[in-house]
Structures are given as C-alpha cells and as structure tokens.
C-alpha positions as CSV (number, residue, x, y, z in Angstrom):
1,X,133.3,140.8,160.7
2,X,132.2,138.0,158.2
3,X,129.2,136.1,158.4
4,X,130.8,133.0,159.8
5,X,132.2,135.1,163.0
6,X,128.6,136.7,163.4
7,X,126.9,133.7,164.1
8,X,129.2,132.1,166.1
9,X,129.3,135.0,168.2
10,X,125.4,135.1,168.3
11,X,125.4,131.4,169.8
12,X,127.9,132.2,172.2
13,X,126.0,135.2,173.2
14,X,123.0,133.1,173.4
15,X,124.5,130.2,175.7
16,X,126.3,132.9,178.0
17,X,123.4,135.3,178.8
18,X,121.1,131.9,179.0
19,X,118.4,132.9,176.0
20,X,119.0,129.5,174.5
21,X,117.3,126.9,176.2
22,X,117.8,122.7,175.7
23,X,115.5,120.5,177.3
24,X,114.9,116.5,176.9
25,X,111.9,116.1,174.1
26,X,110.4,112.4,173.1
27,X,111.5,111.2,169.6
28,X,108.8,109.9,166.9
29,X,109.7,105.8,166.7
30,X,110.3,105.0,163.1
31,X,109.7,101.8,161.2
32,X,109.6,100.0,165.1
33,X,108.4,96.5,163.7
34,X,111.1,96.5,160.6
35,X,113.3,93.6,160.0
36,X,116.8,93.9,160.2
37,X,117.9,90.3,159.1
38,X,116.2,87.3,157.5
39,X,113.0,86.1,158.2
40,X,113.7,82.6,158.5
41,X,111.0,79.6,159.2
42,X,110.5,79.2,162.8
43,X,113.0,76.6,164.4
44,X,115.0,77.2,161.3
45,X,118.6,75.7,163.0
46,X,121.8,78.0,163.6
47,X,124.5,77.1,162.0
48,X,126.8,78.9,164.9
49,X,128.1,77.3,167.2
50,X,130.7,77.8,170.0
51,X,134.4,77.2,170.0
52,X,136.1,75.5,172.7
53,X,136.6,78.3,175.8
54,X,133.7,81.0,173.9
55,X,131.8,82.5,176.5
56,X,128.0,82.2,175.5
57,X,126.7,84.8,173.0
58,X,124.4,87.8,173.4
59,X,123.3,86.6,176.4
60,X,123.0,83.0,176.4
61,X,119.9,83.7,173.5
62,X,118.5,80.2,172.6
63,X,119.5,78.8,169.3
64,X,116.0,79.7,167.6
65,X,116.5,83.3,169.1
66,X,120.0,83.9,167.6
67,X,119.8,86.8,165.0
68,X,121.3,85.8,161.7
69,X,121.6,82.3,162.4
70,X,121.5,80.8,159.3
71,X,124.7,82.6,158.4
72,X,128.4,82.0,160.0
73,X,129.7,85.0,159.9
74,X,133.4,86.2,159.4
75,X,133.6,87.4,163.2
76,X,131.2,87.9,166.3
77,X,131.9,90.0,169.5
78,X,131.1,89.0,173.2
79,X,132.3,85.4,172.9
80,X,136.1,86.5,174.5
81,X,136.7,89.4,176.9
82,X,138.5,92.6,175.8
83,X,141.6,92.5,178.4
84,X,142.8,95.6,179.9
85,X,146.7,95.5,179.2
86,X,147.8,99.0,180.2
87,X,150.1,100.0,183.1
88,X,149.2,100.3,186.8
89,X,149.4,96.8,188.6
90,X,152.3,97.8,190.0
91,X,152.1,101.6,190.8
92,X,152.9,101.9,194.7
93,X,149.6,103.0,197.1
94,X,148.5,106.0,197.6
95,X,149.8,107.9,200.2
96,X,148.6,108.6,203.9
97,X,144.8,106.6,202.9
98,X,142.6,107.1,205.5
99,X,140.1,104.5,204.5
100,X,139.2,103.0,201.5
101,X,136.8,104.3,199.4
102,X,133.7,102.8,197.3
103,X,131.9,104.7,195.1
104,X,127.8,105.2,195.0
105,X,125.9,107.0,192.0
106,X,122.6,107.6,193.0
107,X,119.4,108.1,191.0
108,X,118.2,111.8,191.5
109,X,116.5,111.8,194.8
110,X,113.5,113.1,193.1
111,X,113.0,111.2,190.3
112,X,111.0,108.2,188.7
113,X,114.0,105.9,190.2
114,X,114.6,107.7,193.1
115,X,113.0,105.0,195.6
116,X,114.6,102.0,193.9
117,X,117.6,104.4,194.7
118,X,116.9,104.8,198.4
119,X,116.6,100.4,198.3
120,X,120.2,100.4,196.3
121,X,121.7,102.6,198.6
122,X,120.7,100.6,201.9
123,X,122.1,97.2,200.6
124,X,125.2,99.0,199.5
125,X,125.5,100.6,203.3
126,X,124.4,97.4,204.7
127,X,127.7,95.2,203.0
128,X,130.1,98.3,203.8
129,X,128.8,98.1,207.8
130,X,129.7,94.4,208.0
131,X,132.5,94.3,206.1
132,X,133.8,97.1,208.7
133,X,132.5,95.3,211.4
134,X,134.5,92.1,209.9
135,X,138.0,94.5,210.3
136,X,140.5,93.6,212.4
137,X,142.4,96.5,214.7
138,X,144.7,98.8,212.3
139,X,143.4,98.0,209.0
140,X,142.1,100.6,207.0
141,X,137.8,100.7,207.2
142,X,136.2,100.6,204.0
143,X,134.0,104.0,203.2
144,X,130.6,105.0,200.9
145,X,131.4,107.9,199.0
146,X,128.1,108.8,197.8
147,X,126.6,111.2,194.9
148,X,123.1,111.9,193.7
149,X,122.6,112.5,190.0
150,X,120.9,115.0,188.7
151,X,118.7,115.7,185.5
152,X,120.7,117.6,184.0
153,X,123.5,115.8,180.7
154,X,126.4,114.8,181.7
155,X,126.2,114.9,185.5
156,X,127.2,111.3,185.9
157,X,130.2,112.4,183.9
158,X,131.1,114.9,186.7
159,X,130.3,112.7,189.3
160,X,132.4,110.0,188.6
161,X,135.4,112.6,187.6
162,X,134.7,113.5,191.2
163,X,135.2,109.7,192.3
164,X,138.6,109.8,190.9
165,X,139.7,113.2,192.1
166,X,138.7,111.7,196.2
167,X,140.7,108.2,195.6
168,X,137.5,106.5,195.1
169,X,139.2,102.5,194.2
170,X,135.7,101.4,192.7
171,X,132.0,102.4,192.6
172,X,128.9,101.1,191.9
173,X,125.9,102.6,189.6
174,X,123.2,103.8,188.8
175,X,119.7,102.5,188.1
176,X,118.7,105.4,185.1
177,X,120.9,104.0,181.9
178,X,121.3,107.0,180.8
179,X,123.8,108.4,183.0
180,X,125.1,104.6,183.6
181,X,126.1,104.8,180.1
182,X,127.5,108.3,180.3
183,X,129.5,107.3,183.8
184,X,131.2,104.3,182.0
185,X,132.8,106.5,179.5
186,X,134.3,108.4,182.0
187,X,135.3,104.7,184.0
188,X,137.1,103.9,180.9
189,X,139.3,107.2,180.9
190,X,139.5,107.1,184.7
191,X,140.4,103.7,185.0
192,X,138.0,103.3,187.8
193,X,136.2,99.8,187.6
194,X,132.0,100.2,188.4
195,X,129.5,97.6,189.0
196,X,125.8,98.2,187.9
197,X,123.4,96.5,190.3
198,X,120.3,97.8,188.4
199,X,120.1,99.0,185.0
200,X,118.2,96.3,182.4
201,X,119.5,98.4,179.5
202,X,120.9,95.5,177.0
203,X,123.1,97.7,174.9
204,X,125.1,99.3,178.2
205,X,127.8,96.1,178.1
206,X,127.6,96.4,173.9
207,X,130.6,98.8,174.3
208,X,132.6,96.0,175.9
209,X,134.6,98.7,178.0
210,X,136.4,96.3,180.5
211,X,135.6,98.5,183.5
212,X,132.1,97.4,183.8
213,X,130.4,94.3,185.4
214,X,126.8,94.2,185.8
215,X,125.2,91.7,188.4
216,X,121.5,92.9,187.3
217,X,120.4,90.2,184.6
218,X,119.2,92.6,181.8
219,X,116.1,92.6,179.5
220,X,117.4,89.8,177.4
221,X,116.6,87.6,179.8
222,X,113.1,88.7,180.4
223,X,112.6,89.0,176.9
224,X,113.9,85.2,175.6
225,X,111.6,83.8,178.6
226,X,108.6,85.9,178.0
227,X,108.9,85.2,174.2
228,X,109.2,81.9,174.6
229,X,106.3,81.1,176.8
230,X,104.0,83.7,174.7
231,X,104.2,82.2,171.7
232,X,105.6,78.4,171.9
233,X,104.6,77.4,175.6
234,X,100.9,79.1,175.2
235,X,101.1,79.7,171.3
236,X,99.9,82.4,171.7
237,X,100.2,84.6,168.0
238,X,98.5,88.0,168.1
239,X,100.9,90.0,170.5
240,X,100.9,94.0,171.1
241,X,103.0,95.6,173.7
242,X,102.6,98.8,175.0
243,X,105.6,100.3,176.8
244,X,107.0,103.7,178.0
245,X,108.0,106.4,175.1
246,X,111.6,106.3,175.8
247,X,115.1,104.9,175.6
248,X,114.4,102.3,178.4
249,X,111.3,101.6,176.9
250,X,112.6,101.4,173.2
251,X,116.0,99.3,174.6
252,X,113.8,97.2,177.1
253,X,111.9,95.8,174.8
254,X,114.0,94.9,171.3
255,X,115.0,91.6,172.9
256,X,111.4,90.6,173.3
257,X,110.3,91.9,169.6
258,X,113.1,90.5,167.9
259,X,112.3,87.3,169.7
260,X,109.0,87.0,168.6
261,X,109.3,87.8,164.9
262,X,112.5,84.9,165.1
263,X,109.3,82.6,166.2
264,X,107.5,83.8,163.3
265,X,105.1,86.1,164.9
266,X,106.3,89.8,164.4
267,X,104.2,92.2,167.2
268,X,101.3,93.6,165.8
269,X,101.2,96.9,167.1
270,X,103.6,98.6,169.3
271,X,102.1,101.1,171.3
272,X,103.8,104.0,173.1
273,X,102.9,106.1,176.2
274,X,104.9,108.7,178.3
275,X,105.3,108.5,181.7
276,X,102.9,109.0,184.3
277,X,100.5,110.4,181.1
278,X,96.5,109.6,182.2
279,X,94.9,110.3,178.5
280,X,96.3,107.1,176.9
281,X,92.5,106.3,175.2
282,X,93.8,106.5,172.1
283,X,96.4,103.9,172.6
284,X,93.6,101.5,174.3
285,X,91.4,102.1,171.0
286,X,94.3,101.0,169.1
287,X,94.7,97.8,171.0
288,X,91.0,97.2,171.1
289,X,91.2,97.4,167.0
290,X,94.1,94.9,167.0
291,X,92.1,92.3,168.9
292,X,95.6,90.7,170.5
293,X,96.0,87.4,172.4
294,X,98.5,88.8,174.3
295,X,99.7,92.2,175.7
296,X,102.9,92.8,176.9
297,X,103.6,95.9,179.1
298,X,107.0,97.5,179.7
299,X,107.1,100.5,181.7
300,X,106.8,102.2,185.2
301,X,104.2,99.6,187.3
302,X,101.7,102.4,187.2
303,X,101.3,103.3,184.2
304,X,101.0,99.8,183.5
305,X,98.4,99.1,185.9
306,X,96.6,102.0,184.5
307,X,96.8,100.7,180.8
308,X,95.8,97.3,181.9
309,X,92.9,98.2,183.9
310,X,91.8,100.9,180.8
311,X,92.2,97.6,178.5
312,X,89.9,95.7,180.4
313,X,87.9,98.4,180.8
314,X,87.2,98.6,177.1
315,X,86.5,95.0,176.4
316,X,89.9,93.6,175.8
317,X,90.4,89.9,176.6
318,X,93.7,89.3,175.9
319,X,96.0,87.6,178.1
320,X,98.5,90.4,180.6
321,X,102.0,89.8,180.4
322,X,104.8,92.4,181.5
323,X,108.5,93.1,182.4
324,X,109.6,92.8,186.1
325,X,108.1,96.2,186.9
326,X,104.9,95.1,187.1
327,X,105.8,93.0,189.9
328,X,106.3,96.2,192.3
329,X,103.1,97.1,194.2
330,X,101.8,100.2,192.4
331,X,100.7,97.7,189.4
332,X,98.6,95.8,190.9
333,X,97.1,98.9,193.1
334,X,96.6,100.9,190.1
335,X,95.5,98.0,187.9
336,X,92.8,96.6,190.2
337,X,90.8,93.6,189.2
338,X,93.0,93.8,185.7
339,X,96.0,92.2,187.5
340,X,94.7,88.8,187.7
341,X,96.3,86.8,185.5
342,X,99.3,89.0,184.7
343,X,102.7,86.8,184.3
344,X,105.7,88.6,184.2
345,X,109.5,87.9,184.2
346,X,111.2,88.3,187.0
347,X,115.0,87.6,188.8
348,X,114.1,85.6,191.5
349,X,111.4,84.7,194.0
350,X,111.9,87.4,197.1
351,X,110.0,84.9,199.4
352,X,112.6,81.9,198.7
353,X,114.0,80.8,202.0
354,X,117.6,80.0,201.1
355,X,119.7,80.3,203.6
356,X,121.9,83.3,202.1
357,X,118.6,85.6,201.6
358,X,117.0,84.8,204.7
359,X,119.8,85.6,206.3
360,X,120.1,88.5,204.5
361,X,116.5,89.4,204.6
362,X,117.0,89.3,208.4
363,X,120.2,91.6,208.6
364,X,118.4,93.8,206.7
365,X,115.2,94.0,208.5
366,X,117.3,94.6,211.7
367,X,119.2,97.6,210.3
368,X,116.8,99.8,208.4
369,X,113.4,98.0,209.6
370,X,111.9,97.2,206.3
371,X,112.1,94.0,204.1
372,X,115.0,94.4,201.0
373,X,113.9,94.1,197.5
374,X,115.8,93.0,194.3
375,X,117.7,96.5,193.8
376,X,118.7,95.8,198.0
377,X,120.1,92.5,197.0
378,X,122.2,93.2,194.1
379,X,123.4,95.9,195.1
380,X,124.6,94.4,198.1
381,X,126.2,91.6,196.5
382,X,127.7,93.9,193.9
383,X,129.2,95.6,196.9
384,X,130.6,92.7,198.5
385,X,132.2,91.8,195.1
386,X,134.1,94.9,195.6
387,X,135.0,94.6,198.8
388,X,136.5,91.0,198.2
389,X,138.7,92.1,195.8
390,X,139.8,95.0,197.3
391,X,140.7,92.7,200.3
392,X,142.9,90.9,197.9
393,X,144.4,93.7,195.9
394,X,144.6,96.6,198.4
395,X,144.0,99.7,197.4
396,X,144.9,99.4,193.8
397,X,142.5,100.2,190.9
398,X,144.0,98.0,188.2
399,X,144.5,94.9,190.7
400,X,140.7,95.1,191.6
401,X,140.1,95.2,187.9
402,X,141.8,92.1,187.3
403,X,140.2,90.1,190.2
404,X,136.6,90.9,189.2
405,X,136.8,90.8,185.2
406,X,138.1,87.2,186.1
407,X,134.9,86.5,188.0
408,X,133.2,83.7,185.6
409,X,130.6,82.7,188.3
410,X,129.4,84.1,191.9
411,X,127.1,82.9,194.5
412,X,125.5,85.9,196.6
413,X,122.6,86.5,198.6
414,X,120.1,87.0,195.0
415,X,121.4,83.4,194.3
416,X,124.0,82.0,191.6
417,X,125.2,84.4,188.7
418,X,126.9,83.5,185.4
419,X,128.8,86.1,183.7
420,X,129.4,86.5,179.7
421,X,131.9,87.4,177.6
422,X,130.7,91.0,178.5
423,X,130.5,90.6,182.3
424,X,126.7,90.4,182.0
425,X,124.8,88.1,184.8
426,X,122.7,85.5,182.5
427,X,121.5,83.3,185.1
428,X,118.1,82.3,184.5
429,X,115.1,84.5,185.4
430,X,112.0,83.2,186.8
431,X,108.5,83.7,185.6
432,X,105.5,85.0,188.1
433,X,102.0,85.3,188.4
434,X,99.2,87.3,189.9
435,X,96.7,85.1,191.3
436,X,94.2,85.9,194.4
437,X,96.1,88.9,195.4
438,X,99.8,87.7,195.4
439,X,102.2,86.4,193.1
440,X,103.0,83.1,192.6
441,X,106.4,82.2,191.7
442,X,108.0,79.1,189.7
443,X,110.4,77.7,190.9
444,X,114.1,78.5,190.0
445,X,115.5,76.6,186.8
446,X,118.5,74.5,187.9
447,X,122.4,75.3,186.4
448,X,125.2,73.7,186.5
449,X,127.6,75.8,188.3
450,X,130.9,74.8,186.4
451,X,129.8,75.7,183.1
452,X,130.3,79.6,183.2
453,X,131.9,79.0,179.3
454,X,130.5,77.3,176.3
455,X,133.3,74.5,176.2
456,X,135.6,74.7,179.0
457,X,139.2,74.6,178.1
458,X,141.2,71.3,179.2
C-alpha cells in the first residue's frame, strides 16, 4: 500500500468511526476598511447611466453611492433579469394531488432566529387559512409543508430536496442566510421557485439564480439611508461601528462602509463582537480611544443594547445609530438609559394605520392573540404572492415561476414593493428614533408606483 492510499484510508477511517470532528469557528477579518475602487472626491458625478427598460442598479444605490462611478464599464449585471428558458410549462399535472403544497423552511427552533421564526411561520399559516377559507367546493385546498433547519451544513440542502420529493409547487425561506443561500442552490437544480421573507443578506440575489424573489428589503437599503443621514444630513465624520463577528455581520454592514468612504469618510474603526459574548471591554476601550461622532451597531438587539449602554458607561458621547434590530425590544431593555437617542433604519412604521395592515394587524390578533411584526408581514405577503400565482398557473412549477419573476411591483399588507433586476424589494425604508420610551417614526417617503424600471419601454 503506497503512501497516497494510507492516508486516504486514515481520513476515511477517521470520518467513519467519528474521531474527526468539524465545527463552525469565527474567521480573523482582514484589511476590513481597504478600498476596492477609486477614492473619488465626494459628489464626484457617475458617468452611468441607465438605458431605456434597465431595471435600477445594485439596489437603486444613489448616484454618489454607485461603486466605480467615474468609469463606464464594458458590462454590469442586475440591470436585466436572467430568464429561465428550459422545458416544463407544458408538462401535464401531477397525478391524483391531494392539495397543493407550499413550502416552509424554518429557522432551527432553538436558535438566535428561532422567535423571528415562530413570527414567519404564523403569517405564513395565517395567508394559507384564508386562502383556504376563500376556496370554493372541489377545488384542491392549499397546504404548509413545514421543516425546521438545523445547525448542522447542508441541512437546508436536504430539506428542500425533501420539498421536491413531496410535490412541494413553491416555498418560502428562511431567516439565517446561510442556509437561504445553501437552499437556493438546490431551488436552482430542483426547479422549485422560493421567496425569502427575511434574510437582509445583500449578496443572496448576487447569484441571480431566477428561482428566488425576496420581498424583505435588504441591508442596502438600511445602509444608503443611514449613510446618508450620518454623514450629509448630520455631517457627522468620525464613524465606528461595531457589529456581530460573523457572515451577517460582515455582509450586513459593507453597504453602509462602502457608503461612507464614497462620501469621503472611510469608518474609523470597525469593531467586532460574537454573539451573546458579555466581556466586550476591550472593544469599548477601543471606541473610547477613537473618540467617534457616531456609532453604528449591527447585530443581535442585545448585544447591542449591551455595547451601547457599556459605551456610555465609559464616557462616550457619540451619537447611537443601528440596523433594524435594534428596533426589537431587547435593545432598548438591555441598553437602558443608552437608548435615547438611537436612530435606526427600519422597513416601515408597525403602528401605521393603513387600511391593509390594520386589517391585517386585526386578523392576526384574532388568530394567534398577539400583534404581528415585520417578519409576520412579509412573510404573509410573500405567501399570498404564491398563492396568487398558483391560482393562475395550477399546480405547475415553471408557470408559477413565470408569473412571479414578471412581478415588477406589489402592494401587500407591509405596503408597496419595487423589485430589481434581481427580484430584490427596494422600496424605501424608513428611519426611527428612540425618544421617551418609544420610537418615533418618519413618515414613509412617497413613490411613484409606475416606475418599477429606470426608463419604461414605449
């Protein structure tokens, strides 16, 4: 036996009789603040513009935000959408269906996400319930066909496999990007379309896989609006931010950092912490050394409320700014007397009193006697996408493709949504603030409706 056959036989004894052991381990950030492109004067003009039918690019960024701008380059993705030209419209239904099925990846049940889970779930139920209830005698009821992740790689791989083996038509998922990412490889071979309701993660539509539409308006959006209003609305220049040690954290936050360094002030420090970790002194000394204008917090709400209030605790004066989890309660609970003051970017107001959310608010109080958050919301109108175009198409995976990848804009219960050239929502967020124990909301920017592309073909 040579060498080469020795150790391969060594790691598959090792694998087999469970000696070696893999778990998840944080990553040292490298070179975090580097730039990637030009550092051009602020307000330096793009010299891109759109052609007639391009959808908006990477996200709808403002001109002054666009990477590269000052160059027009050979080609850039996301304006059109990849079509999906392979076989299926036509393929005759299933056999002897029973119902029709929709899809549900769930958050492990008993992890960091797992409550926003439990919220996703009951908006998803609640738009199955009434579509049901909407049926008319002999037509086939719609059914959840629900599965929990778990921690362990590649289990949103197997779940969704699953989907297709029970004649699941679409699904919608997950909140953790990891596995969303992993799930929409397997979409893409399954030919299975899914519909994130909840994962910020700006680099999940970057693959352009035409089986995806997310109604969840990611970090971009956050990120443009908090940039903007940090450093030309309040000019403030002296900016740290302090978010969670890992990929959401490291994802979450490149729209804002790249943002600011296009305005011509690059983040002065950016300071990492792992979840739910209680000894973060030395990353408060290094703030306090930095003496910042403004600290921006992405991460789980209490761990930021626990930074914030440890910030303030050791002097610091700058001004509190964070990503929409430091709306949920825990941040302000664990922060204290910190909160005050803390703006944040956020999808909507949840105390607006349209019509379509009250409603909705109401429907949903009835049924599961607590009031529905953002992950309830879009994850109920991502739902009732699906069901609308399974109405139209039957049970056909490749007709309900075509009918939501065609969606250009939607009206739902969160309010109006405008969908790129990657299917991403980039209606405008909305900026918050904590004042006297509540937050205080602006109110929502006004679109127009019929502009869904950059130039609309005659």
């Amino acid at each position: 036996m040579n060498t080469t056959h020795l150790i391969a036989l060594v790691l598959l004894t090792s694998v087999f009789n469970g000696t070696a052991q893999y778990k998840y381990a944080d990553k040292p950030d490298t070179h975090t603040n580097y730039p990637a492109e030009p550092v051009l004067p602020p307000g330096a003009a793009s010299v891109q513009k759109p052609d007639e039918g391009d959808y908006p690019y990477y996200g709808n960024a403002p001109d002054e935000l666009l990477p590269y701008r000052n160059i027009q380059p050979y080609y850039r993705y996301w304006l059109t959408r990849l079509p999906f030209r392979g076989p299926g419209k036509d393929y005759p239904d299933p056999p002897n269906l029973k119902s029709l099925k929709i899809g549900l990846l769930s958050p492990a049940p008993y992890g960091l996400e797992a409550i926003r889970g439990e919220m996703s779930k009951k908006g998803v139920v609640l738009a199955i319930e009434e579509a049901n209830a909407a049926r008319k005698p002999g037509q086939l009821p719609f059914e959840l066909f629900e599965k929990a992740d778990s921690p362990q790689w590649g289990s949103a791989a197997n779940i969704a496999v699953e989907f297709a083996d029970n004649e699941v038509l679409a699904f919608v998922g997950t909140i953790d990007g990891d596995a969303t990412h992993v799930a929409l490889r397997v979409a893409l071979k399954i030919e299975t379309f899914m519909i994130n309701c909840s994962d910020p993660d700006p680099s999940l539509t970057e693959t352009q896989i035409p089986w995806l539409l997310r109604v969840f308006p990611d970090n971009r959006q956050q990120g443009y609006r908090l940039a903007l209003l940090i450093v030309k609305e309040k000019g403030l220049k002296k900016i740290v931010v302090m978010r969670t040690n890992s990929r959401p954290g490291r994802m979450g936050v490149r729209p804002f950092v790249d943002a600011v360094r296009r305005l011509g002030h690059p983040v002065l420090q950016e300071i990492n912490f792992r979840d739910g970790d209680q000894a973060i002194s030395t990353q408060i000394a290094v703030v306090k050394q930095a003496d910042p204008d403004a600290v921006v917090f992405w991460g789980n709400p209490a761990d930021a409320g626990l930074a914030a209030a440890q910030l303030r605790a050791a002097g610091v004066k700058a001004a509190f700014f964070g990503f929409d989890r430091v709306v949920e309660p825990a941040y302000a609970k664990t922060a204290g007397p910190a909160a005050e003051g803390t703006t944040a970017a956020y999808f909507f107001d949840p105390d607006k009193t349209d019509p379509a959310w009250k409603g909705f608010c109401e429907r949903f109080q009835k049924r599961f006697g607590i009031k529905p958050d953002v992950y309830a919301g879009y994850s109920f109108d991502g739902t009732q996408m699906l069901i609308e175009a399974i109405k139209k198409a039957g049970p056909n995976r490749y007709r309900i493709h075509d009918l939501v990848t065609a969606i250009d804009e939607y009206n739902g219960v969160t309010g109006y949504m405008r969908f790129d050239g990657r299917w991403d929502n980039i209606a405008p967020v909305v900026l918050t603030q904590y004042k006297g124990g509540q937050w205080h909301y602006e109110p929502a920017a006004s679109v127009n409706q019929k502009q869904a592309r950059a130039v609309t073909k005659p």
